[in-house]
Residue, then its C-alpha position, 0 to 999 in steps of 0.5 A: x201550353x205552348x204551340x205546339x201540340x202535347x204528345x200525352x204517353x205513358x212512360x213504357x206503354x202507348x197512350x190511352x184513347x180518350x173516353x168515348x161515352x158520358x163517364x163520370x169520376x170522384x168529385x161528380x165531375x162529368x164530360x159529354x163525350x158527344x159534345x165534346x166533339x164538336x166546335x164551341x163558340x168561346x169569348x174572351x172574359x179576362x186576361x191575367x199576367x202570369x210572368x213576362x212571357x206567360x199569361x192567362x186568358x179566361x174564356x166564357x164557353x156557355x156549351x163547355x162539356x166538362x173536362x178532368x183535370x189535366x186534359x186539354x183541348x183545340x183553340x182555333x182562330x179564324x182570320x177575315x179572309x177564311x184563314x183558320x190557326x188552331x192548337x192543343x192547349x192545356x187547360x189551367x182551370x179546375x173542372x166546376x160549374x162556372x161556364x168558364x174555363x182558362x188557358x196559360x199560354x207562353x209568349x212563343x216566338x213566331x207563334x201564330x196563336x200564342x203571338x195573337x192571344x198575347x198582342x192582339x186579342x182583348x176581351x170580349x174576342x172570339x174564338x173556337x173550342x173543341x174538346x176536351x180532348x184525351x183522357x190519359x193524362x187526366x187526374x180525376x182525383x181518386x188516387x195519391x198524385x205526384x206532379x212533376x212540371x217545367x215552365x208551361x208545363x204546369x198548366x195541366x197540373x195546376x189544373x190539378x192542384x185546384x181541382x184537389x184544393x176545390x173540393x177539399x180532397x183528402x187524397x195525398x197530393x204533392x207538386x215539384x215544379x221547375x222554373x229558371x228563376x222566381x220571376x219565371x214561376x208561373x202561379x207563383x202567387x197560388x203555390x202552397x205546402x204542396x209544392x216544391x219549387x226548384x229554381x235552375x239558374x236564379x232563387x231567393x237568398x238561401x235557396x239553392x240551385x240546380x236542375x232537378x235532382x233525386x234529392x228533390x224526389x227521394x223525400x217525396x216517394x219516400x212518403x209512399x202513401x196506400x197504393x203508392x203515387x201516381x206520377x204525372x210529368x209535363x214539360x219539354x222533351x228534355x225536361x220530360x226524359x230527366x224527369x221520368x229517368x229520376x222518377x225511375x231511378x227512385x223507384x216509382x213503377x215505370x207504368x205509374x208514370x204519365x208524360x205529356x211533353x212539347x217541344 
Protein backbone atom coordinates (compact mmCIF):
# COMPACT_ATOMS: atom_id res chain seq x y z
CA UNK A 1 0.00 0.00 0.00
CA UNK A 2 2.07 2.52 1.03
CA UNK A 3 5.47 2.89 3.34
CA UNK A 4 4.19 3.00 5.78
CA UNK A 5 3.24 0.19 7.63
CA UNK A 6 -0.89 -0.73 8.02
CA UNK A 7 -2.27 -0.83 11.55
CA UNK A 8 -5.07 -3.71 10.98
CA UNK A 9 -7.87 -3.31 14.09
CA UNK A 10 -11.37 -3.75 14.77
CA UNK A 11 -13.37 -0.95 15.24
CA UNK A 12 -14.09 -1.41 18.95
CA UNK A 13 -11.77 -4.41 19.93
CA UNK A 14 -7.78 -4.80 19.64
CA UNK A 15 -6.76 -6.54 16.52
CA UNK A 16 -6.54 -10.51 16.39
CA UNK A 17 -3.27 -12.35 16.16
CA UNK A 18 -2.47 -14.08 13.22
CA UNK A 19 -3.14 -17.85 12.76
CA UNK A 20 -0.27 -19.66 14.56
CA UNK A 21 -0.93 -23.36 12.99
CA UNK A 22 -1.62 -24.68 8.94
CA UNK A 23 -5.35 -23.75 8.70
CA UNK A 24 -7.47 -23.81 5.90
CA UNK A 25 -10.80 -21.90 4.79
CA UNK A 26 -13.59 -22.05 1.84
CA UNK A 27 -11.97 -22.11 -1.35
CA UNK A 28 -9.14 -24.82 0.25
CA UNK A 29 -6.95 -21.89 0.12
CA UNK A 30 -4.20 -22.72 3.04
CA UNK A 31 -1.30 -21.03 4.53
CA UNK A 32 1.82 -22.87 6.22
CA UNK A 33 2.34 -20.95 9.18
CA UNK A 34 5.80 -22.25 9.75
CA UNK A 35 6.73 -20.96 6.37
CA UNK A 36 5.26 -18.04 6.45
CA UNK A 37 7.76 -16.94 9.21
CA UNK A 38 10.71 -17.19 7.41
CA UNK A 39 12.53 -14.63 4.55
CA UNK A 40 11.66 -16.03 0.62
CA UNK A 41 13.70 -15.00 -2.03
CA UNK A 42 11.24 -13.29 -4.77
CA UNK A 43 11.92 -11.89 -8.24
CA UNK A 44 10.62 -9.32 -10.01
CA UNK A 45 8.44 -10.84 -13.26
CA UNK A 46 6.43 -7.87 -14.22
CA UNK A 47 5.63 -4.23 -13.87
CA UNK A 48 2.03 -3.03 -14.70
CA UNK A 49 1.08 0.90 -14.49
CA UNK A 50 -1.96 1.44 -12.68
CA UNK A 51 -2.38 5.35 -12.52
CA UNK A 52 0.53 8.01 -12.76
CA UNK A 53 1.47 7.44 -9.07
CA UNK A 54 0.59 3.70 -8.62
CA UNK A 55 1.78 0.87 -9.97
CA UNK A 56 1.80 -2.80 -9.88
CA UNK A 57 4.70 -5.34 -9.66
CA UNK A 58 4.15 -8.90 -10.07
CA UNK A 59 6.71 -11.09 -7.94
CA UNK A 60 8.06 -15.05 -8.94
CA UNK A 61 7.92 -16.57 -4.96
CA UNK A 62 8.49 -20.21 -5.73
CA UNK A 63 8.50 -20.85 -1.45
CA UNK A 64 5.27 -18.67 -1.06
CA UNK A 65 3.05 -20.28 1.82
CA UNK A 66 -0.26 -19.16 0.59
CA UNK A 67 -1.90 -16.22 1.79
CA UNK A 68 -6.13 -14.84 2.35
CA UNK A 69 -7.33 -12.40 0.66
CA UNK A 70 -6.53 -9.06 2.33
CA UNK A 71 -3.30 -9.97 4.51
CA UNK A 72 -0.09 -8.72 3.85
CA UNK A 73 3.37 -9.14 4.34
CA UNK A 74 7.29 -7.48 4.72
CA UNK A 75 9.26 -6.60 1.51
CA UNK A 76 12.81 -6.16 2.26
CA UNK A 77 15.78 -4.53 0.11
CA UNK A 78 18.94 -5.13 0.63
CA UNK A 79 21.44 -2.67 -0.47
CA UNK A 80 25.42 -3.40 -1.59
CA UNK A 81 26.91 -2.08 1.21
CA UNK A 82 24.72 -4.39 3.82
CA UNK A 83 21.86 -1.84 4.16
CA UNK A 84 18.38 -3.60 4.43
CA UNK A 85 14.85 -0.97 3.73
CA UNK A 86 12.00 -3.29 4.57
CA UNK A 87 8.02 -2.66 4.79
CA UNK A 88 4.12 -3.82 5.08
CA UNK A 89 2.71 -4.31 1.99
CA UNK A 90 -0.79 -5.52 0.96
CA UNK A 91 -0.90 -8.02 -1.35
CA UNK A 92 -3.05 -7.23 -4.54
CA UNK A 93 -3.31 -10.68 -5.94
CA UNK A 94 -5.99 -13.52 -5.05
CA UNK A 95 -4.71 -16.67 -3.05
CA UNK A 96 -3.94 -19.49 -6.28
CA UNK A 97 -1.57 -21.69 -7.30
CA UNK A 98 0.52 -19.89 -9.48
CA UNK A 99 3.94 -19.27 -7.50
CA UNK A 100 3.24 -15.44 -8.10
CA UNK A 101 2.01 -12.89 -6.08
CA UNK A 102 1.45 -8.85 -6.80
CA UNK A 103 1.92 -5.81 -4.72
CA UNK A 104 0.22 -2.22 -6.01
CA UNK A 105 2.35 0.25 -4.33
CA UNK A 106 2.05 4.21 -4.50
CA UNK A 107 4.73 6.72 -5.61
CA UNK A 108 5.37 8.01 -1.84
CA UNK A 109 7.35 10.96 -1.65
CA UNK A 110 10.81 10.46 -0.14
CA UNK A 111 9.95 6.57 0.28
CA UNK A 112 12.96 4.36 0.26
CA UNK A 113 11.00 1.27 -0.90
CA UNK A 114 8.42 2.59 -2.95
CA UNK A 115 10.79 5.25 -4.49
CA UNK A 116 12.96 2.16 -5.46
CA UNK A 117 10.31 -0.40 -6.73
CA UNK A 118 8.87 2.79 -8.85
CA UNK A 119 12.57 4.40 -10.77
CA UNK A 120 14.97 1.58 -10.06
CA UNK A 121 13.86 -1.77 -10.18
CA UNK A 122 13.34 -3.97 -13.41
CA UNK A 123 12.29 -7.37 -13.71
CA UNK A 124 14.23 -9.99 -12.90
CA UNK A 125 15.33 -7.98 -9.72
CA UNK A 126 15.37 -9.53 -6.35
CA UNK A 127 14.18 -8.89 -3.11
CA UNK A 128 12.90 -10.62 0.16
CA UNK A 129 9.21 -11.68 1.32
CA UNK A 130 8.29 -12.60 4.75
CA UNK A 131 4.75 -13.81 5.55
CA UNK A 132 1.98 -13.53 5.40
CA UNK A 133 1.45 -11.57 7.71
CA UNK A 134 -2.07 -11.04 10.50
CA UNK A 135 -5.06 -12.86 9.61
CA UNK A 136 -7.47 -10.07 10.87
CA UNK A 137 -8.11 -8.26 8.23
CA UNK A 138 -8.67 -11.32 5.99
CA UNK A 139 -11.88 -12.26 3.85
CA UNK A 140 -11.31 -15.64 3.39
CA UNK A 141 -14.87 -15.82 1.50
CA UNK A 142 -17.33 -17.60 3.95
CA UNK A 143 -19.25 -14.64 4.76
CA UNK A 144 -21.48 -11.52 2.96
CA UNK A 145 -18.42 -9.00 2.48
CA UNK A 146 -18.47 -5.22 2.34
CA UNK A 147 -15.36 -3.11 1.35
CA UNK A 148 -15.27 0.15 1.78
CA UNK A 149 -11.74 1.72 0.32
CA UNK A 150 -9.47 4.88 -0.56
CA UNK A 151 -6.59 5.26 -3.12
CA UNK A 152 -3.98 2.46 -2.17
CA UNK A 153 -6.58 1.39 0.08
CA UNK A 154 -7.96 -0.91 -2.23
CA UNK A 155 -5.25 -3.10 -2.71
CA UNK A 156 -6.07 -5.41 0.18
CA UNK A 157 -9.56 -5.54 -0.97
CA UNK A 158 -9.25 -5.92 -4.71
CA UNK A 159 -7.19 -8.95 -3.55
CA UNK A 160 -10.87 -9.80 -2.36
CA UNK A 161 -12.92 -9.20 -5.08
CA UNK A 162 -10.56 -11.37 -7.16
CA UNK A 163 -10.56 -14.31 -4.89
CA UNK A 164 -14.49 -13.88 -5.00
CA UNK A 165 -14.46 -13.58 -8.76
CA UNK A 166 -11.97 -16.63 -9.24
CA UNK A 167 -13.80 -19.00 -7.68
CA UNK A 168 -17.03 -18.23 -8.66
CA UNK A 169 -18.28 -17.50 -5.00
CA UNK A 170 -21.80 -16.86 -4.73
CA UNK A 171 -21.31 -15.01 -1.34
CA UNK A 172 -22.89 -11.49 -1.70
CA UNK A 173 -20.01 -9.10 -2.24
CA UNK A 174 -19.98 -5.47 -2.78
CA UNK A 175 -16.98 -2.89 -3.08
CA UNK A 176 -17.37 1.26 -2.55
CA UNK A 177 -14.22 2.59 -3.46
CA UNK A 178 -12.91 6.45 -3.33
CA UNK A 179 -10.56 8.19 -5.44
CA UNK A 180 -10.20 12.09 -6.42
CA UNK A 181 -10.79 11.64 -9.82
CA UNK A 182 -11.27 8.86 -12.73
CA UNK A 183 -7.33 9.13 -13.64
CA UNK A 184 -6.68 8.22 -9.84
CA UNK A 185 -8.89 5.06 -9.85
CA UNK A 186 -6.73 2.07 -9.29
CA UNK A 187 -7.87 -1.24 -11.42
CA UNK A 188 -10.13 1.22 -12.76
CA UNK A 189 -10.13 -1.25 -15.86
CA UNK A 190 -10.94 -4.53 -13.38
CA UNK A 191 -14.10 -2.83 -11.80
CA UNK A 192 -17.62 -4.52 -12.40
CA UNK A 193 -21.16 -4.49 -11.01
CA UNK A 194 -19.78 -4.82 -7.84
CA UNK A 195 -18.43 -1.61 -7.39
CA UNK A 196 -19.19 1.55 -6.42
CA UNK A 197 -16.80 4.25 -7.48
CA UNK A 198 -17.09 7.66 -5.80
CA UNK A 199 -15.11 10.52 -7.13
CA UNK A 200 -13.86 13.45 -4.51
CA UNK A 201 -12.87 16.26 -6.80
CA UNK A 202 -12.90 15.07 -10.67
CA UNK A 203 -15.86 12.39 -12.49
CA UNK A 204 -17.05 11.86 -15.81
CA UNK A 205 -20.01 14.00 -17.06
CA UNK A 206 -23.18 12.88 -14.95
CA UNK A 207 -21.45 11.88 -11.92
CA UNK A 208 -21.47 13.47 -9.18
CA UNK A 209 -19.02 14.64 -6.52
CA UNK A 210 -18.49 14.60 -3.22
CA UNK A 211 -16.80 12.51 -0.18
CA UNK A 212 -18.43 9.44 0.66
CA UNK A 213 -21.45 10.00 2.19
CA UNK A 214 -24.33 7.76 3.85
CA UNK A 215 -26.32 8.03 0.46
CA UNK A 216 -23.52 6.06 -1.13
CA UNK A 217 -23.87 3.27 2.21
CA UNK A 218 -27.74 3.23 2.67
CA UNK A 219 -28.58 1.31 -0.28
CA UNK A 220 -26.06 -1.24 0.25
CA UNK A 221 -26.85 -2.52 3.99
CA UNK A 222 -30.19 -1.97 3.06
CA UNK A 223 -29.77 -5.27 0.92
CA UNK A 224 -28.75 -6.95 4.33
CA UNK A 225 -28.31 -10.36 3.20
CA UNK A 226 -28.37 -13.76 5.77
CA UNK A 227 -26.30 -12.72 8.39
CA UNK A 228 -25.76 -9.23 7.45
CA UNK A 229 -22.50 -7.99 6.08
CA UNK A 230 -19.04 -8.00 7.07
CA UNK A 231 -17.40 -4.58 6.89
CA UNK A 232 -13.72 -4.45 5.98
CA UNK A 233 -12.23 -0.44 5.37
CA UNK A 234 -8.84 0.29 4.20
CA UNK A 235 -7.46 3.79 3.48
CA UNK A 236 -5.80 6.67 5.80
CA UNK A 237 -6.28 7.64 9.10
CA UNK A 238 -8.99 10.16 8.02
CA UNK A 239 -10.54 8.24 5.24
CA UNK A 240 -10.72 5.39 7.69
CA UNK A 241 -12.64 7.35 10.70
CA UNK A 242 -15.24 8.81 8.21
CA UNK A 243 -15.84 5.80 6.81
CA UNK A 244 -16.36 3.52 9.92
CA UNK A 245 -18.45 6.76 11.79
CA UNK A 246 -20.78 6.34 8.40
CA UNK A 247 -20.92 2.50 8.47
CA UNK A 248 -22.02 2.99 12.23
CA UNK A 249 -24.33 5.47 11.50
CA UNK A 250 -26.05 3.40 9.15
CA UNK A 251 -26.46 0.81 11.49
CA UNK A 252 -23.72 -1.78 10.62
CA UNK A 253 -22.88 -3.54 14.36
CA UNK A 254 -19.52 -1.92 15.63
CA UNK A 255 -17.73 -5.35 16.12
CA UNK A 256 -18.52 -6.42 12.26
CA UNK A 257 -16.27 -3.45 11.11
CA UNK A 258 -12.79 -4.25 10.23
CA UNK A 259 -9.87 -1.17 9.59
CA UNK A 260 -6.53 -1.30 8.38
CA UNK A 261 -5.71 2.30 8.08
CA UNK A 262 -2.02 4.34 7.11
CA UNK A 263 -0.74 7.29 7.33
Amino acid sequence: MTDLAPAPERASAPPAAAPATRFAVPGRIAVDAPQAGEWQPATLSAIRRETDRAATFRLAVPGWPGHLPGQHLMLRLTAADGYTAQRHYSIASAPDDSGHIELTLDHVEGGEVSGWFHTEARPGDRVEVRGPVSGFFAWPGDRPALLVGAGSGVVPLMSMVRHHRARGLDVPLRLLVSARGPEELIYAREYGPETTPVFTRRAPRGTPVGRLGAAHLEPVLAERPPGGWEAYVCGSNGFAEHASRLLVAAGQPVDRIRIERFG
